[in-house]
C-alpha positions in Angstrom: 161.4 -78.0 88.7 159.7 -78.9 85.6 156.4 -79.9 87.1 156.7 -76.7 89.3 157.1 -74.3 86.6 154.2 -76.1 84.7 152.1 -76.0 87.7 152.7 -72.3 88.0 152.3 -71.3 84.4 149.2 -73.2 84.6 147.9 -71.3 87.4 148.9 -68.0 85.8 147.1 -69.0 82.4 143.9 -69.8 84.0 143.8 -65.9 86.1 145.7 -64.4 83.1 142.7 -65.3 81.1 140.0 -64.8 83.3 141.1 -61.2 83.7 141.7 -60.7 80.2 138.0 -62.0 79.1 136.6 -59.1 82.1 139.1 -56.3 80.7 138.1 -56.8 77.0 134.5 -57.5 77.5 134.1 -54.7 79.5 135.9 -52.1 77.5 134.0 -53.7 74.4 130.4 -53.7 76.1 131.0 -49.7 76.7 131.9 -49.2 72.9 129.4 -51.4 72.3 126.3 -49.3 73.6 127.7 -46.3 70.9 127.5 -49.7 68.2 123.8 -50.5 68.9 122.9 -46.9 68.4 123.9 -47.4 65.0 121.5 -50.5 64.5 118.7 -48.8 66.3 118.7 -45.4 65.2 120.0 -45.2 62.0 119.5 -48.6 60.3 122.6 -50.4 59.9 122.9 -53.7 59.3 124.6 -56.5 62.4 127.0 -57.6 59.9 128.5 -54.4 59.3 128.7 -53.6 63.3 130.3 -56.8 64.0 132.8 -55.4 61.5 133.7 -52.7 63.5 133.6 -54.7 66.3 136.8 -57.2 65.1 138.5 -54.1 64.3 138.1 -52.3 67.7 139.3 -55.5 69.4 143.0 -54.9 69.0 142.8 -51.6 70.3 141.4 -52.9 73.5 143.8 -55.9 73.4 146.9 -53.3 73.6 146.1 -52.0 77.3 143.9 -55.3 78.9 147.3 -57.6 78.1 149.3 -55.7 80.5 146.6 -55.4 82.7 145.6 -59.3 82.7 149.1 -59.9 83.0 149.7 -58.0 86.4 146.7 -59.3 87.9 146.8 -63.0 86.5 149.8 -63.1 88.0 149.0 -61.9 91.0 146.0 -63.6 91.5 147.4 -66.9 90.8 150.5 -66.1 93.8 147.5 -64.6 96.2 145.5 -68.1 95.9 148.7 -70.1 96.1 149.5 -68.4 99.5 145.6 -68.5 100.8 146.3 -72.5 100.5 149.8 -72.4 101.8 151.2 -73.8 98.8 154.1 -71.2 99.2 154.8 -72.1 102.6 154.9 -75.5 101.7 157.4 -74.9 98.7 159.6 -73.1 100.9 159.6 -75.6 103.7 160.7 -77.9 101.4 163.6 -76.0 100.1 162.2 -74.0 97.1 163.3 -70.6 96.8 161.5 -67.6 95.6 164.1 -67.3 93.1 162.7 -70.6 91.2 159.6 -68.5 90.8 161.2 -66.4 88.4 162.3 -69.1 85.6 158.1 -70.1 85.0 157.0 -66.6 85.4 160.0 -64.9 83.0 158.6 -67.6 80.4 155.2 -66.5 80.9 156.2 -62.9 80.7 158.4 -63.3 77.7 155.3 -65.4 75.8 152.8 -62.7 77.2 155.0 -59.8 75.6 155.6 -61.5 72.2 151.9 -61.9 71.9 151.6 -57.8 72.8 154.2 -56.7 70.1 152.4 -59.2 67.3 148.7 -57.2 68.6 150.5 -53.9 68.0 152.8 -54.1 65.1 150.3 -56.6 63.3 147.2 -56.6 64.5 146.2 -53.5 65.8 147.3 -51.4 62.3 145.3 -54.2 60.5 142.0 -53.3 63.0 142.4 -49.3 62.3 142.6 -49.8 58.5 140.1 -52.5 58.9 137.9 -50.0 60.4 138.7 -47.3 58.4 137.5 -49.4 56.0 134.3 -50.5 57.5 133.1 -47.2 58.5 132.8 -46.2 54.9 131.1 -49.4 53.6 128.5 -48.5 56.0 128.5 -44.6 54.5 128.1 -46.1 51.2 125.2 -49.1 51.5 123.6 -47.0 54.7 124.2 -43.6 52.9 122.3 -41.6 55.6 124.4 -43.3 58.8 127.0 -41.1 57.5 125.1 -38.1 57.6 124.2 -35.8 61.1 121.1 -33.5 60.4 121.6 -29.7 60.7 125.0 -29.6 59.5 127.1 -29.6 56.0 128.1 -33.1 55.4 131.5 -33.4 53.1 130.5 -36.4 50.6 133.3 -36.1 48.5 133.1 -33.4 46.2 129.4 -32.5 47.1 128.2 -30.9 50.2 124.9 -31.8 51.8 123.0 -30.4 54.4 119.3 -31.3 55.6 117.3 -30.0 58.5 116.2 -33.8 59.6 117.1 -37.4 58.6 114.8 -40.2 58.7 118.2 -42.8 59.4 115.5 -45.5 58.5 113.9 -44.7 55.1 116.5 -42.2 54.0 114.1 -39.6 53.8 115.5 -35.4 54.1 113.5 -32.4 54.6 114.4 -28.9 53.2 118.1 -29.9 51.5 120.9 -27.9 50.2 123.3 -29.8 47.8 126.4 -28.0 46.6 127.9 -29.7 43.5 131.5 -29.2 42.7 132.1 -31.9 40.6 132.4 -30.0 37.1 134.2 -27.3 38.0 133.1 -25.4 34.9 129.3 -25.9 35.5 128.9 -25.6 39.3 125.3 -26.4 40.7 123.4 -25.5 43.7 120.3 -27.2 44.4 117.8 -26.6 46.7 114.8 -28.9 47.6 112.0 -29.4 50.5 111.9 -33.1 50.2 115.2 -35.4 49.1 116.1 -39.3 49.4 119.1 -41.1 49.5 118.4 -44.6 47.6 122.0 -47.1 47.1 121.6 -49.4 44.1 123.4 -52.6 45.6 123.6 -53.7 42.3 125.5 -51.0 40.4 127.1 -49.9 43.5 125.3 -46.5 42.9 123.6 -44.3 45.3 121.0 -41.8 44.1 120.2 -38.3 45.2 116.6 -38.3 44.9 114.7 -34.4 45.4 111.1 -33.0 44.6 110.0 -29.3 44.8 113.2 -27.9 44.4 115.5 -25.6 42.7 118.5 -25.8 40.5 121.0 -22.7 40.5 123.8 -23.1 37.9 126.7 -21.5 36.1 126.6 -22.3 32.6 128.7 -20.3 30.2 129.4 -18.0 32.8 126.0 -17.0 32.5 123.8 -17.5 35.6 120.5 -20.1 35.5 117.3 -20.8 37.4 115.4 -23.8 37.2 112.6 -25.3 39.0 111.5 -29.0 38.9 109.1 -31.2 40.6 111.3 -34.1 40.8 115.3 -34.6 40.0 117.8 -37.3 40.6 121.1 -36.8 41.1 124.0 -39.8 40.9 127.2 -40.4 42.9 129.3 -43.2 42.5 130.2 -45.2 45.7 134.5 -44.5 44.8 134.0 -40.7 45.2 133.2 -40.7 48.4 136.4 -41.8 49.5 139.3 -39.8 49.0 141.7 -41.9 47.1 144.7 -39.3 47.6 143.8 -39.6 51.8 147.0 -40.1 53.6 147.0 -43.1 55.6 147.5 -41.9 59.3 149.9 -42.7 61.1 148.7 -46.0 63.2 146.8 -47.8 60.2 150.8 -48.4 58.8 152.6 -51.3 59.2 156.1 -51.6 60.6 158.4 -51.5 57.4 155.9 -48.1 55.9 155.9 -46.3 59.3 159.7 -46.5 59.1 159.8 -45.2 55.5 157.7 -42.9 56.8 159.4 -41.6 59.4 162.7 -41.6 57.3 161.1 -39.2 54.9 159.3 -37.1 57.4 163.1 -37.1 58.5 164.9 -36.5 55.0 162.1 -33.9 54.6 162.6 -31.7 57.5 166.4 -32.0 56.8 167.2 -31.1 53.2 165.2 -27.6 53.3 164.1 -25.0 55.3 161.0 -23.7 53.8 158.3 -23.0 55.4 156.0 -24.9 52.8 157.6 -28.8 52.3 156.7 -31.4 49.8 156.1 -35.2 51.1 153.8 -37.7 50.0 152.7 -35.8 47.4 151.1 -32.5 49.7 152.3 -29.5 49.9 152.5 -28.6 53.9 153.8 -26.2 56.6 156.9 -27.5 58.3 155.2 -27.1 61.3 152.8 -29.5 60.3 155.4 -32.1 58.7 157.1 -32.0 62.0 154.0 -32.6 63.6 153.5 -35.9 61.7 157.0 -36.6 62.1 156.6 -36.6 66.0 153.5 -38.6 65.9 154.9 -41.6 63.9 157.4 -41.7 66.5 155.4 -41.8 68.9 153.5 -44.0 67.3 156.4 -46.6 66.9 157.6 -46.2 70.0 154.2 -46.8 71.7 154.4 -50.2 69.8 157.2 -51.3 71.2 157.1 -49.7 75.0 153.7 -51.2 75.4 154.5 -54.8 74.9 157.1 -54.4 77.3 155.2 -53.4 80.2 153.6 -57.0 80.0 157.0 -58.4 81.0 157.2 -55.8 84.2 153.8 -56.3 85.2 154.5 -59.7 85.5 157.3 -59.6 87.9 155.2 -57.1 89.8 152.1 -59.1 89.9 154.6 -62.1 91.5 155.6 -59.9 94.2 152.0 -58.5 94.9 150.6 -62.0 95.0 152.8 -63.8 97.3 151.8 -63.0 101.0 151.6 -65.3 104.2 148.2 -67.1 105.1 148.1 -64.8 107.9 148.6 -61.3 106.3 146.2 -62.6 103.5 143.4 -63.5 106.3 144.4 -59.6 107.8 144.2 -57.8 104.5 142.6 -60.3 102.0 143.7 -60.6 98.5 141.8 -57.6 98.1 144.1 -55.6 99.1 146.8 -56.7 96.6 144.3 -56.3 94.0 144.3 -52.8 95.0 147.7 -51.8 94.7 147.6 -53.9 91.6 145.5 -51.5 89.8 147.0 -48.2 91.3 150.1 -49.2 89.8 148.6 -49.9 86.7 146.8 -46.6 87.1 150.0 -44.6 88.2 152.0 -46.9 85.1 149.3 -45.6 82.4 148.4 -42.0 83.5 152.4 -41.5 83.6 152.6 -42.8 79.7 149.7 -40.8 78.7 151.2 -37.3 80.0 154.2 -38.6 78.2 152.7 -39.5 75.1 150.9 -35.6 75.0 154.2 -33.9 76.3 156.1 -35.6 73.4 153.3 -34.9 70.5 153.5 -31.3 71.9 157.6 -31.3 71.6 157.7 -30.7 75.2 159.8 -33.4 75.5 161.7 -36.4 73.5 159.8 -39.3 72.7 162.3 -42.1 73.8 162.1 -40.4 77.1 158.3 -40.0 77.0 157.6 -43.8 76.4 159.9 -45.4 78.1 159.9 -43.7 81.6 157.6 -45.5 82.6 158.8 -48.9 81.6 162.1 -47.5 83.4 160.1 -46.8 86.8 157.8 -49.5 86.9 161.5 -52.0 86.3 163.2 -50.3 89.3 159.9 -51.2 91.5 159.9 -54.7 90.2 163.1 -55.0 90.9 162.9 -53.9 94.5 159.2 -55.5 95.9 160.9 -58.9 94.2 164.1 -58.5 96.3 162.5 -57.7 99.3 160.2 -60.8 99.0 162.8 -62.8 98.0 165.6 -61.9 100.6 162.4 -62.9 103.1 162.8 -58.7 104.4 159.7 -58.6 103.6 156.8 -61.3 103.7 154.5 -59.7 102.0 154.3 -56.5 100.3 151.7 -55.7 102.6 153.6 -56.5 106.0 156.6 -54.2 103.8 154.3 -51.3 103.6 152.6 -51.5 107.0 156.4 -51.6 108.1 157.7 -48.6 106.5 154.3 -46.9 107.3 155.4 -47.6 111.3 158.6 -46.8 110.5 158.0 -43.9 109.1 155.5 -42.5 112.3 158.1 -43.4 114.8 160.7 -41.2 112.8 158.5 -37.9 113.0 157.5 -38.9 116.3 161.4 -38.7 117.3 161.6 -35.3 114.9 158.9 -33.8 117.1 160.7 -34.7 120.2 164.0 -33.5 119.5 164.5 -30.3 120.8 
């Protein structure tokens, strides 16, 4: 039994892994092609794409292990029958139920490796990113930037009809300047760079032919200049006071948080609550308060479905030489994937319903996992009992079934 569970875990590694290398690189070439915009159009460097794109991997990791896992395992069953290595194994005695033990172990390691991705690695890749995204805003100034529109840069606004993403060059530029709140500027300019001083991590707001409008003593000024420079340290572009959202958190600080969002919402009713340090509506703390839930259930409901798919994957996969030279492994492939799509669209209206308070989250997130268990539960029986040889042959039954019983409705008087 040893060498047989090896020999089937085996099997299941090499298809598990296979599938996960199409999912991920797939999902990652799409994102990709909005990545190499970046390098082409507006001048950032590869090193800070490739960045972004370890940061984005754990994202993608979350839905293409459950996805691998379903059609590893089914694909390693479907070329096991094709060769008649199940027939053989039954002949000589093995049951189905000896399938389980290698495939519960796979399942079990699969789902381990799905919570670490989601409790670990996948707030590490959003803060990561997070992160990334503004070192690009701060060496590539102007990648930040979208032409036409008032661009937040701290506490100064920008706006410029055009951006020249490679030099850095604006044309006709409004800067609003709210840094001194006593002496508020607004300056005005037909030509403008941005310039970043790696060095003293500065960047520079260069203009020419311009105008300066000023308070200044509460007495209104006008001045014109040929040429001015304006400097913005790197730090104020971030907002130190930012609240973390919700899925950059770790485990142990999205349950504080959700304990305070909790202790919040239930020592007052005011409709204007104090937590981490804002002042907000209670509609939106319980908004926040919903969505961490949501987002520590979808942690732990996620991983889960690895272990499911498994068992459905087994049942998918096993199918008599015969039925699989009728059908083709095709065709378990295919139902493969609609239950995957049925098991994901189901969690995603769950997921909206629950941020929208339609429903409870529990119930939201694990519905799912509670439907996809019960069909586990029964393709594996059926296959195992020998009722059914294949889900296939079980589906083309209950399809005749199913005919012949509204034939005899039609005919009964």
């Amino acid at each position: 039994m040893r060498i047989l569970s090896r020999y089937i875990i085996s099997e299941v590694l090499t298809f598990f892994l296979i599938s996960l290398t199409a999912f991920t690189g797939l999902l990652l070439t799409l994102r990709m092609l909005k990545l190499t915009s970046l390098i082409i159009n507006r001048g950032v460097e590869f090193g800070q794409i490739f960045q972004v794109f370890i940061a984005i991997i754990p994202t993608f990791l979350e839905i293409a292990l459950p996805m691998s896992t379903l059609l590893g395992v089914m694909l390693a069953f479907a070329r096991m029958s094709g060769d008649s290595e199940v027939v053989v194994m039954r002949a000589s005695g093995v049951s189905l139920l000896s399938f389980l033990r290698p495939i519960a172990i796979f399942a079990c390691s699969i789902g381990a490796l799905g919570l670490f991705v989601s409790c670990v690695l996948r707030p590490w890749g959003f803060e990561s990113l997070s992160s990334a995204l503004f070192q690009i805003a701060r060496s590539k100034s102007t990648s930040g930037l979208t032409e036409g529109v008032f661009n937040k840069l701290g506490e100064i606004t920008l706006y410029a009809d055009s951006i020249d993403y490679q030099t850095g060059n604006l044309n006709r530029v409004i800067v609003d300047d709210k840094r001194d709140e006593i002496q508020r500027k607004v300056v005005v300019a037909k030509r403008g760079k941005i310039v970043a001083d790696e060095v003293n991590h500065t960047i520079s707001l260069l203009l020419a032919d311009g105008v300066v409008h000023e308070s200044l003593d509460g007495r209104y000024t006008r001045t014109e200049f040929n040429s001015n420079s304006m400097s913005v340290n790197p730090a104020e572009l971030r907002d130190t006071k930012k609240e973390l959202s919700a899925r950059e958190l770790s485990m142990s600080d999205l349950r504080s948080a959700i304990q305070t969002y909790k202790m919040t919402l239930r020592s007052s009713n005011a409709e204007e609550l104090q937590v981490f340090g804002q002042t907000l509506s209670r509609a939106e703390v319980t908004k926040k308060f919903r969505r961490a839930k949501i987002e520590f259930g979808q942690r732990t409901s996620l991983p889960c479905a690895s272990i499911i798919m498994a068992f459905i994957g087994m049942a998918l996969g096993i199918m008599s030489p015969r039925t699989q030279k009728t059908w083709g492994a095709g065709f378990a492939a295919t139902l493969g994937l609609i239950v995957f799509i049925l098991y994901y669209s189901i969690f995603s209206v769950g997921v909206a319903l629950a941020d929208s308070g339609s429903i409870h989250v529990g119930l939201a997130l694990w519905t799912p996992n509670i439907l996809a268990s019960i069909i586990a539960f029964i393709l594996v029986y059926k296959i195992s009992t020998e009722r059914w040889q294949s889900v296939s042959e079980g589906i083309q039954s209950l399809c005749i079934s199913s005919m012949q019983l509204i034939r005899r409705i039609k005919r009964t008087p």
